[in-house]
VEXVEXLUM-39754 format. One record per residue: residue in three letters; z, x, y of N, C-alpha, C in turn. Coordinates in steps of 0.1 Angstrom, whole numbers, plus 5000, padded with zeros to 4 digits. Example, Ala and Ser with C-alpha at 12.3 -4.5 7.8 and 13.67 -1.06 7.14 Angstrom:
Ala507851324943507851234955507851324967 Ser507151284978507151374989507951295000 
END
This chain:
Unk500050084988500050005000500050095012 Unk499250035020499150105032499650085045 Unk500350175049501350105062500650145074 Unk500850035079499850015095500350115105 Unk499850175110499750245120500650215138 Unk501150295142501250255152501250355161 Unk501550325176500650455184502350435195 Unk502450565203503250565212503350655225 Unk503650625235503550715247504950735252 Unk504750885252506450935259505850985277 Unk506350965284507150975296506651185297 Unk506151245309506451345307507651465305 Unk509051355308510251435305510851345289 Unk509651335283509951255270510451115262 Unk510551055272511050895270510450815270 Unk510250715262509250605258508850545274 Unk507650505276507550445291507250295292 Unk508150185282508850085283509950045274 Unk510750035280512250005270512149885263 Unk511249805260511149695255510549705242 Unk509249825246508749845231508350015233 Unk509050065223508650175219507050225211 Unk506750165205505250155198504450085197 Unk503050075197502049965198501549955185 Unk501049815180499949845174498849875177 Unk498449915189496549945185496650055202 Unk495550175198495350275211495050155223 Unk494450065219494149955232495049895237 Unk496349815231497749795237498249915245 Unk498450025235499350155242498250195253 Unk497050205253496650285270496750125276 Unk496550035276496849865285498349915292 Unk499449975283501149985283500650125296 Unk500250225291500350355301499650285314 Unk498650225317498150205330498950115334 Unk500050015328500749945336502150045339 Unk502650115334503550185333503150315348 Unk502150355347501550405359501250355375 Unk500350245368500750155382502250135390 Unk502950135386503850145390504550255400 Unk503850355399504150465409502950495417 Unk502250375421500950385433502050395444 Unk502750295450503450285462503850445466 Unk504450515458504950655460504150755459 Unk502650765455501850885450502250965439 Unk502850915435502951035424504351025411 Unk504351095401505551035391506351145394 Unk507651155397508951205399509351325382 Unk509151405376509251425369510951555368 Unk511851555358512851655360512351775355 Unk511151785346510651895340509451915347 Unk508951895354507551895363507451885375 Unk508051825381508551815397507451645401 Unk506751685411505951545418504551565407 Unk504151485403502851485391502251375398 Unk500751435405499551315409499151245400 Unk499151145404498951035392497651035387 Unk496651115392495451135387495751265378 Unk496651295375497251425364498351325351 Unk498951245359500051205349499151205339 Unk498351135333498351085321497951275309 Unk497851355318497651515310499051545307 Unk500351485313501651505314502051435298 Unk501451305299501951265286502051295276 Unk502751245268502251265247501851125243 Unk500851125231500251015230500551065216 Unk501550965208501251005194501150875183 Unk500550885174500150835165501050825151 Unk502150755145502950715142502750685127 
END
């Protein structure tokens, strides 16, 4: 039996980037989750990082980990 797959995106100081759900089913939910998770830091330019300092949001998503579960 084959167990389904699931996909997940950490935060670039490593934290899931919604507390509600840790893992998607499909790369198309999880990048839908990262560009809403991103949008979020338009108002300010850029994501606040403790291991990276200010990350343009046209970089964040090179910041992240995208892993496959």
């Amino acid at each position: 039996m084959s167990k389904a797959k699931k996909y997940q995106v950490l935060s670039p100081d490593g934290f899931t980037i919604e507390i509600d759900h840790w893992s998607y089913t499909s790369k198309k939910k999880m990048m839908e989750a990262y560009d809403r998770w991103a949008k979020r830091y338009e108002v300010q330019g850029y994501y606040s990082s403790s291991s990276y300092g200010r990350i343009p949001l046209n970089e964040l998503i090179n910041y992240c980990t995208f892993k496959t579960l």
